[in-house]
TORDRENSE-851058 format. One record per residue: residue number from 1; residue in three letters; x, y, z negated of N, C-alpha, C in turn. Coordinates in Angstrom, 1 decimal. Layout:
# residues N
+-----+-----+--------+--------+--------+--------+--------+--------+--------+--------+--------+
|   i |  aa |   n.xx |   n.yy |   n.zz |  ca.xx |  ca.yy |  ca.zz |   c.xx |   c.yy |   c.zz |
+-----+-----+--------+--------+--------+--------+--------+--------+--------+--------+--------+
| NUM | ala |      X |      Y |      Z |      X |      Y |      Z |      X |      Y |      Z |
...
+-----+-----+--------+--------+--------+--------+--------+--------+--------+--------+--------+
This chain:
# residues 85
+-----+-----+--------+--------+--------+--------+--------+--------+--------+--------+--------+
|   i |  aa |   n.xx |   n.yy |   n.zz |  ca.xx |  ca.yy |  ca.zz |   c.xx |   c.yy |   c.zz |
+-----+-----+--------+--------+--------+--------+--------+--------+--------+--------+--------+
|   1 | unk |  -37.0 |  -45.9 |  -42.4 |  -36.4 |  -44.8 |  -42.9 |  -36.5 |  -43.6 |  -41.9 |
|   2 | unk |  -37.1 |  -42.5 |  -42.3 |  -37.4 |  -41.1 |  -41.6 |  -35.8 |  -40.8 |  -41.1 |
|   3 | unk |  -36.0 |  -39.8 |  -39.8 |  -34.4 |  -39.2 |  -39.3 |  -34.0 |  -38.2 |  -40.8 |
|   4 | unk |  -35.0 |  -37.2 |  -41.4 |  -35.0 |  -36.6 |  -42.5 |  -34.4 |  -37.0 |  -43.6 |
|   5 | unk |  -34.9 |  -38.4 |  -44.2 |  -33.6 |  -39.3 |  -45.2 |  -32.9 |  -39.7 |  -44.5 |
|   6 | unk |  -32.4 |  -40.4 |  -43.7 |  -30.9 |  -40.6 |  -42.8 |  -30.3 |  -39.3 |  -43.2 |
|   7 | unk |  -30.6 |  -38.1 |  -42.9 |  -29.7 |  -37.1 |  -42.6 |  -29.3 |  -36.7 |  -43.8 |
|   8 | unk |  -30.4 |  -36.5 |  -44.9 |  -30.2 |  -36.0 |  -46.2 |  -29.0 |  -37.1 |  -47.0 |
|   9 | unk |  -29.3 |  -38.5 |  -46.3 |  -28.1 |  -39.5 |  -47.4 |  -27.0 |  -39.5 |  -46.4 |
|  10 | unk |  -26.8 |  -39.0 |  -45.0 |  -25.3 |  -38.5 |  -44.6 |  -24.7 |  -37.1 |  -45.0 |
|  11 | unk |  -25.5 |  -36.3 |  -45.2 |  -25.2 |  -35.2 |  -46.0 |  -26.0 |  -34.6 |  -47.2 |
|  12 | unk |  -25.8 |  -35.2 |  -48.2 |  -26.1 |  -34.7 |  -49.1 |  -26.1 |  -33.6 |  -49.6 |
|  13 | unk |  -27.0 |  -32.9 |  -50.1 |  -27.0 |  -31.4 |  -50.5 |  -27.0 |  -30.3 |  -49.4 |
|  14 | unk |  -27.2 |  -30.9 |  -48.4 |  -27.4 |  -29.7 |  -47.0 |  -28.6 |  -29.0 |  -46.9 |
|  15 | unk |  -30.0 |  -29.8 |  -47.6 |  -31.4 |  -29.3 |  -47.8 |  -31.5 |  -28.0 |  -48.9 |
|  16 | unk |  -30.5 |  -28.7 |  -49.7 |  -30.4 |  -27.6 |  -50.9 |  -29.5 |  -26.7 |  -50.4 |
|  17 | unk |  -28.4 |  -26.2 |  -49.8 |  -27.8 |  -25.3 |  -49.1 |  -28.7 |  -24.5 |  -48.2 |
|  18 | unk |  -29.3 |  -25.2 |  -47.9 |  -30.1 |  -24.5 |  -46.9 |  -31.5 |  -23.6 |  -47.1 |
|  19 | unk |  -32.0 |  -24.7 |  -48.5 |  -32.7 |  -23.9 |  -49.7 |  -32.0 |  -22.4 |  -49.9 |
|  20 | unk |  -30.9 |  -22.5 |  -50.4 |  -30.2 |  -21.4 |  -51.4 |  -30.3 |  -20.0 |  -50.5 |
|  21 | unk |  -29.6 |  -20.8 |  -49.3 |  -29.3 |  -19.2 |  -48.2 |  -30.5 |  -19.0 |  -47.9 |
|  22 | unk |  -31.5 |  -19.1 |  -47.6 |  -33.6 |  -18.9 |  -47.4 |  -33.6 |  -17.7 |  -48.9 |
|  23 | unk |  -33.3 |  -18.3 |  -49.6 |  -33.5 |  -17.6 |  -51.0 |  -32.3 |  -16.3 |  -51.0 |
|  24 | unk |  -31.6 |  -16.7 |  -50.8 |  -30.5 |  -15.2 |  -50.8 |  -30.5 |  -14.4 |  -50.0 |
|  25 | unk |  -31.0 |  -14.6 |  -48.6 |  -31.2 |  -14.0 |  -47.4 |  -33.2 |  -13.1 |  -47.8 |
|  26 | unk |  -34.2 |  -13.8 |  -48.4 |  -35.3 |  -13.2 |  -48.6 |  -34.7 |  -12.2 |  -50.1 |
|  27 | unk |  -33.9 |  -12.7 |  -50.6 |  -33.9 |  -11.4 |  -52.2 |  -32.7 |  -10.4 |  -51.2 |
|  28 | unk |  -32.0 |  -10.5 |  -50.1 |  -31.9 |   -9.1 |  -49.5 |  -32.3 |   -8.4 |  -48.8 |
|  29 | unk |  -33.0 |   -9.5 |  -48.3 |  -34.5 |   -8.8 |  -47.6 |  -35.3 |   -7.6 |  -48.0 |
|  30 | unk |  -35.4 |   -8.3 |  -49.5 |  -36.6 |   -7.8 |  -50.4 |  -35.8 |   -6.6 |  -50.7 |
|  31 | unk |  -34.2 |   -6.6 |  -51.1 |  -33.6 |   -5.2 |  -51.7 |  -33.6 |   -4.5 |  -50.7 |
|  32 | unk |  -33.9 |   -5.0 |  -49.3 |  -33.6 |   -4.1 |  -48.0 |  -35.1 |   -2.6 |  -48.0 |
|  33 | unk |  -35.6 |   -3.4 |  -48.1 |  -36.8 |   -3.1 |  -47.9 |  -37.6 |   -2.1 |  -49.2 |
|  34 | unk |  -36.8 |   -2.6 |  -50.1 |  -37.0 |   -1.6 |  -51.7 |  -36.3 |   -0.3 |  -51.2 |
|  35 | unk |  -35.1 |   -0.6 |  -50.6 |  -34.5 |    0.6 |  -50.6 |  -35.1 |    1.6 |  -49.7 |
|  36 | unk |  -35.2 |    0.8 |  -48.8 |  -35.7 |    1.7 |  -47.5 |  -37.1 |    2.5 |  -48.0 |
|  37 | unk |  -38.3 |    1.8 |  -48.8 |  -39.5 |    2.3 |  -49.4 |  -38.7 |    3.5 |  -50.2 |
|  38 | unk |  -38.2 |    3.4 |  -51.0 |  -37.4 |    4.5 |  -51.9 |  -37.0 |    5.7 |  -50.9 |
|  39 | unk |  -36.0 |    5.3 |  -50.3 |  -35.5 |    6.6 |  -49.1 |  -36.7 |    7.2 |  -48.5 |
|  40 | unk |  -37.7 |    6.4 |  -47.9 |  -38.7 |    7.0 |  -47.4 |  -39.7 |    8.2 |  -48.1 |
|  41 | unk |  -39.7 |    7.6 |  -49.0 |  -40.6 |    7.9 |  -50.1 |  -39.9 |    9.4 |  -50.3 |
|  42 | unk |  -38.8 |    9.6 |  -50.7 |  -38.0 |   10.6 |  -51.2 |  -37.9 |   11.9 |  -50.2 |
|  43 | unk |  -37.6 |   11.1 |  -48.8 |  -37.7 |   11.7 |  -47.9 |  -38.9 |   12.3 |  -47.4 |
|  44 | unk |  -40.1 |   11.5 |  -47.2 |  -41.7 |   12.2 |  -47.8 |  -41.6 |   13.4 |  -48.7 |
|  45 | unk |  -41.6 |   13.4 |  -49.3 |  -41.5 |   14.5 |  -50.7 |  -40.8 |   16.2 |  -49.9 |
|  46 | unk |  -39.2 |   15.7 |  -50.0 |  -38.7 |   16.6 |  -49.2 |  -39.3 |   17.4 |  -47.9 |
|  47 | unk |  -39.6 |   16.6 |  -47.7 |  -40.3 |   17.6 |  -46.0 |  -41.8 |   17.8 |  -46.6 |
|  48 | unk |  -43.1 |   17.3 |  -47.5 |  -43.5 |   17.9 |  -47.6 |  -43.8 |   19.0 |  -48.8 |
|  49 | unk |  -42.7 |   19.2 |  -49.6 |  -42.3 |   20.3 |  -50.5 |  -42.4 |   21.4 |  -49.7 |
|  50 | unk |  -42.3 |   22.7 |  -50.6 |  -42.6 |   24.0 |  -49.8 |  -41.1 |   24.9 |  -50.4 |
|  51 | unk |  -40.4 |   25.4 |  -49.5 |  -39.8 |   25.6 |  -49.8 |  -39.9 |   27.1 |  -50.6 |
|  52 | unk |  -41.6 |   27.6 |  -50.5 |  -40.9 |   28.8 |  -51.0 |  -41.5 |   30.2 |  -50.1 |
|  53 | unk |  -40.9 |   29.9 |  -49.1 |  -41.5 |   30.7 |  -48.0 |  -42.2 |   30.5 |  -46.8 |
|  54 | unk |  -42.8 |   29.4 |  -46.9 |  -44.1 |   28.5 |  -46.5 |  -44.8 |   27.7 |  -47.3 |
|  55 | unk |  -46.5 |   28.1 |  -47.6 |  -47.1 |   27.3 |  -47.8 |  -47.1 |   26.0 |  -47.8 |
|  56 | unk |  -47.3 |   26.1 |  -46.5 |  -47.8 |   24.5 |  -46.1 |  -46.4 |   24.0 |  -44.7 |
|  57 | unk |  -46.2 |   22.9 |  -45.3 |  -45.0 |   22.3 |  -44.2 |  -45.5 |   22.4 |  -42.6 |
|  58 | unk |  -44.6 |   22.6 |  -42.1 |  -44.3 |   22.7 |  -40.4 |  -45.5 |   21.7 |  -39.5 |
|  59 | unk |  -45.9 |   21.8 |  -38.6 |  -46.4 |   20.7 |  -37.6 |  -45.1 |   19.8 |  -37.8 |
|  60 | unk |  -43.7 |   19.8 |  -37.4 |  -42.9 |   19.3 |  -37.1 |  -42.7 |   18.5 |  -38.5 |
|  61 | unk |  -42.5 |   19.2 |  -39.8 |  -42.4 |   17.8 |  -41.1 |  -43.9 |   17.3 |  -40.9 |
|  62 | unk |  -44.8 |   17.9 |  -40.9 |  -45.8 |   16.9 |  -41.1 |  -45.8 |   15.8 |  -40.1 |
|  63 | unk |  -45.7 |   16.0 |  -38.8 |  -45.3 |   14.9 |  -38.3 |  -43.8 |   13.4 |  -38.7 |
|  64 | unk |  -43.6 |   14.0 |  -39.3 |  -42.3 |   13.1 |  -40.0 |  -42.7 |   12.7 |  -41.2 |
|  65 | unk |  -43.6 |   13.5 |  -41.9 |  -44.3 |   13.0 |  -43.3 |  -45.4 |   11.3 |  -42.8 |
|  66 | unk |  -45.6 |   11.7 |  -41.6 |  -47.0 |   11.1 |  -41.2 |  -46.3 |    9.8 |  -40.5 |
|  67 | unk |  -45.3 |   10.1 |  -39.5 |  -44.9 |    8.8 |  -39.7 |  -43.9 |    7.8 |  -40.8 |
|  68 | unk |  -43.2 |    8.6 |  -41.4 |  -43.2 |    7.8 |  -42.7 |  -44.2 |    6.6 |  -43.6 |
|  69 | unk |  -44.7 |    7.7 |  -43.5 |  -45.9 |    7.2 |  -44.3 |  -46.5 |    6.0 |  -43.5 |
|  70 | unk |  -46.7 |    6.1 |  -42.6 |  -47.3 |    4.9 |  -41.9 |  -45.9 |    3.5 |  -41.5 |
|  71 | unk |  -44.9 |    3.9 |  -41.7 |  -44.1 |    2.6 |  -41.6 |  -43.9 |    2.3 |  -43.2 |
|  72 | unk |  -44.0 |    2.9 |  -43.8 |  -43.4 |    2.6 |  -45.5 |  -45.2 |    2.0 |  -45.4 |
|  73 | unk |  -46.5 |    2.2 |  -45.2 |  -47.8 |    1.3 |  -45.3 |  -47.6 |    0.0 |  -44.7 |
|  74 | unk |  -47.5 |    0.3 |  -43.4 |  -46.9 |   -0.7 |  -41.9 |  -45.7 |   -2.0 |  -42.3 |
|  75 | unk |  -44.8 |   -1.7 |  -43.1 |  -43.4 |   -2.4 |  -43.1 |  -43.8 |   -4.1 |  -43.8 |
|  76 | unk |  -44.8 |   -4.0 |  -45.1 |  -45.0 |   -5.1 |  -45.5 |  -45.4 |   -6.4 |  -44.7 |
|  77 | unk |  -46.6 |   -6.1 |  -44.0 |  -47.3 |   -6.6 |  -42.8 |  -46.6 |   -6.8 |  -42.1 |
|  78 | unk |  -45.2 |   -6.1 |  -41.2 |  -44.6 |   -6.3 |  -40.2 |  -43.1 |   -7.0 |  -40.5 |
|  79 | unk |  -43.3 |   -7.6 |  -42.0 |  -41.9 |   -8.1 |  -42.4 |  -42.4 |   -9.7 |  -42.6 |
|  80 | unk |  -43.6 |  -10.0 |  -43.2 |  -44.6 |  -10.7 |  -43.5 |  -45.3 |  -11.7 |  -42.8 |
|  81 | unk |  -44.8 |  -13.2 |  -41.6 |  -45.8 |  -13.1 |  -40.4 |  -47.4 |  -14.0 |  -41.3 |
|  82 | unk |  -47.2 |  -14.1 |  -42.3 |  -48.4 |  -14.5 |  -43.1 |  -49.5 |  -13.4 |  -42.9 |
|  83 | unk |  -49.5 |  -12.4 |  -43.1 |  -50.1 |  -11.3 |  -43.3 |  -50.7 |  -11.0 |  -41.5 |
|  84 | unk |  -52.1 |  -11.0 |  -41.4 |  -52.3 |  -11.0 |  -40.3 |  -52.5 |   -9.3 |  -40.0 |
|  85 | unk |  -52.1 |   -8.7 |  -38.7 |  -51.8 |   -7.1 |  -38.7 |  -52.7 |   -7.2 |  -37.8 |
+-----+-----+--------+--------+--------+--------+--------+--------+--------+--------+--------+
């Protein structure tokens, strides 16, 4: 008999416990990460809108547009260690 069944027939249900929180810990993961895409996203927009009395946004938003953009591209990959970067 494996140490693995020994341990699962002294504690029963600890594999599935341990299942559950993997699972509830990756779907906040995943809402973490929705949100954060969303804020980004929004926040993109904002700084590269024109307010009006500029054309074209600042060096300074474009640089904030630009790294946005590259961690909201970047974030999947770097949350992911399947995904080779």
């Amino acid at each position: 008999m494996s140490a693995r069944t020994r341990a699962g027939e002294r504690f029963p249900g600890k594999e599935d416990d341990t299942m559950r929180t993997r699972a509830k810990d990756q779907e906040a993961a995943e809402a973490a990460v929705a949100h954060l895409l969303t804020e980004s996203l929004l926040m993109i927009r904002y700084l590269a809108a024109s307010d009006g009395d500029r054309p074209v946004p600042d060096n300074r938003h474009q640089e904030q547009v630009r790294t946005l953009a590259d961690l909201c591209h970047n974030l999947p990959a770097w949350l992911d260690p399947t995904i080779a970067g």
